[in-house]
SEGUKOL-134185 format. One line per 10 residues: number of its first residue (from 1); for each residue x, y, z of C-alpha. Coordinates in steps of 0.1 Angstrom, whole numbers. Example, Ala and Ser with C-alpha at 12.3 -4.5 7.8 and 13.67 -1.06 7.14 Angstrom:
% residues 2
1 = 123/-45/78 ~ 137/-11/71 $
This chain:
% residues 195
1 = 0/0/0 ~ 10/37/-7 ~ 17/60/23 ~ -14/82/11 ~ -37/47/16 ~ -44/59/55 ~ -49/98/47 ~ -71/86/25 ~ -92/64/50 ~ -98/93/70 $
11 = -106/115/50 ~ -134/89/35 ~ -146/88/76 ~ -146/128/73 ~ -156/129/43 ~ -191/109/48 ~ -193/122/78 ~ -193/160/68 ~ -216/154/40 ~ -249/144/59 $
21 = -250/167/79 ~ -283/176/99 ~ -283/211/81 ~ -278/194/45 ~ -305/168/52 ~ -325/193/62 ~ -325/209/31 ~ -340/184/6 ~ -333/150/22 ~ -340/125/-7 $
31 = -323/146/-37 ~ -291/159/-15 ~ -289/120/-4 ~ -291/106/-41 ~ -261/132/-48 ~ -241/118/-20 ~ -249/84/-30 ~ -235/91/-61 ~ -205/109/-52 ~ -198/83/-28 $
41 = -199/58/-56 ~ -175/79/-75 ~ -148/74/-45 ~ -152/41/-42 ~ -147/36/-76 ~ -119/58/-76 ~ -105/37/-44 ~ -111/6/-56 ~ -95/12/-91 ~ -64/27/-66 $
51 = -59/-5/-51 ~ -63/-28/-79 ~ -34/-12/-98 ~ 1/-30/-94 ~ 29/-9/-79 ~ 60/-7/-73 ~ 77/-14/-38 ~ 99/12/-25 ~ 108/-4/-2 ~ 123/-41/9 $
61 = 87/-59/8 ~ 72/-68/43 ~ 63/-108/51 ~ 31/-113/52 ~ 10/-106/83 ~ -27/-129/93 ~ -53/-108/101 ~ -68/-117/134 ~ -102/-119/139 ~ -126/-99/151 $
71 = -131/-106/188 ~ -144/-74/200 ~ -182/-74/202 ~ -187/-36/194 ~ -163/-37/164 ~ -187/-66/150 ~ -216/-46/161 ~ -201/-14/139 ~ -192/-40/110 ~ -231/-48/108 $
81 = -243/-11/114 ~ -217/1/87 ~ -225/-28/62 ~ -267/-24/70 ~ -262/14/67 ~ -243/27/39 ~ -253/5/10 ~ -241/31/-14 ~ -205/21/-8 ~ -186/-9/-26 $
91 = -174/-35/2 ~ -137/-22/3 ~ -146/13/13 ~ -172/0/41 ~ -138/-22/50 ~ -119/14/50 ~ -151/33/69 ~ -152/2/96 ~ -111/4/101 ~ -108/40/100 $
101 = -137/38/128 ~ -123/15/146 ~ -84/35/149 ~ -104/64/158 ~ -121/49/186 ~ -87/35/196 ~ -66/63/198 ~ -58/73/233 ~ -62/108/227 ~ -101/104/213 $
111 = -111/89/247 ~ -128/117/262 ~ -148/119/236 ~ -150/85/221 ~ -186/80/236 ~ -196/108/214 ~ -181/96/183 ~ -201/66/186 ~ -232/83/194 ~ -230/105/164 $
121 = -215/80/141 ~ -245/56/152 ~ -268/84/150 ~ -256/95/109 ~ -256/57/101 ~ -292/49/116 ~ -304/83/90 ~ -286/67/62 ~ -298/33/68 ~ -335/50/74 $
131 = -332/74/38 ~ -321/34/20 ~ -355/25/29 ~ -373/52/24 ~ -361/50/-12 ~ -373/17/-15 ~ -406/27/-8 ~ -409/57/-33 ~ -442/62/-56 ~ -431/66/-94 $
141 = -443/100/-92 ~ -421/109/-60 ~ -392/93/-80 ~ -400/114/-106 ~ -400/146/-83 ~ -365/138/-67 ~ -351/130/-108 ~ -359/163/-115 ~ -348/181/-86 ~ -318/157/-89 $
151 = -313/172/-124 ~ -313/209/-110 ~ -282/202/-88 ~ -265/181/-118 ~ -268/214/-137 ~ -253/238/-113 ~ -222/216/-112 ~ -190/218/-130 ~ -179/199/-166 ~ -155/174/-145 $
161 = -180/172/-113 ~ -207/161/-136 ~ -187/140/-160 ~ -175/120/-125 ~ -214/119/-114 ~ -224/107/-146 ~ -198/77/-144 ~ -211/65/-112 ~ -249/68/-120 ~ -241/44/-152 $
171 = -219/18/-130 ~ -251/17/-109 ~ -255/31/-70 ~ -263/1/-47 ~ -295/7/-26 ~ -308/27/-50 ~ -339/12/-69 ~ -338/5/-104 ~ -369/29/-120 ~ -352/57/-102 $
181 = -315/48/-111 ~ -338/50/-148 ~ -354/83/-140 ~ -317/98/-128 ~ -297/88/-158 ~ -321/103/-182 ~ -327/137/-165 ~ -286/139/-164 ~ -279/131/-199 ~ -307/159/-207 $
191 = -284/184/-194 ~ -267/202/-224 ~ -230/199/-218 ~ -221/234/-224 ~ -246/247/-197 $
């Protein structure tokens, strides 16, 4: 692994952690969700695609090392409440999200406040998990609703932002139901690329 790979982990916790906000939920939950979803899937893909590629060792390589198993009954509880919660991410950046998690809530210096980390964290991934189901449960015509208001925050973006969004829709967003996935794709490839 490269010696960005753990920056990267936490700024992924950050990162998802920023972006759902009570304010931004507040704001228009189901569209501002569908973005994040999206976005979210673009970083994955970019992650995944990161750690697929070969490289070349710098240094003299290390022997292999066995991963233990999990033993601790909270991390397997967080494992289930990640993986249950944020279906919009591949499994290797729910594997980064649980590890970051887990360092965070190890480090000596977080453990004043590592009862509130949990708390929140909990608290963002129980809305997540809620907003996955509420999708599943959308009427064509409220799925129709959030494609176009969906559309009017792919149009205020830039060339590159929505040339990244528009790669992720088309690989598919997990969690996210097919008719909308439908609805999304063609109310972004509407968008005249010039605007």
């Amino acid at each position: 692994m490269t010696s960005w790979f753990p920056t990267l982990r936490v700024a992924l916790l950050g990162l998802v952690l920023s972006c759902i906000s009570s304010a931004a939920i507040a704001a228009d939950p189901l569209t501002l969700f569908l973005l994040r979803m999206l976005r979210d899937q673009a970083i994955s893909a970019t992650i995944e695609s990161a750690t697929q590629q070969p490289t070349q060792p710098q240094f003299a390589p290390r022997p292999p090392t066995v991963a233990m198993p999990q033993t601790s009954p909270e991390g397997a509880w967080l494992k289930g409440l990640i993986d249950d919660s944020f279906l919009h991410l591949g499994p290797a950046p729910r594997e980064e999200l649980h590890a970051s998690l887990q360092k965070m809530l190890a480090d000596p210096r977080n453990a004043a406040v590592r009862s509130e980390i949990m708390a929140e964290f909990t608290r963002q991934a129980m809305a997540m998990r809620d907003a996955h189901r509420h999708l599943s449960r959308l009427s064509e015509n409220d799925m129709r609703r959030i494609a176009e208001d969906a559309r009017g925050e792919f149009e205020r973006l830039s060339p590159d932002q929505r040339k990244q969004l528009l790669q992720a829709l088309q690989q598919g967003v997990p969690g996210m139901p097919r008719a909308l996935h439908d609805m999304i794709l063609a109310e972004f490839a509407s968008v005249p690329a010039g605007r």
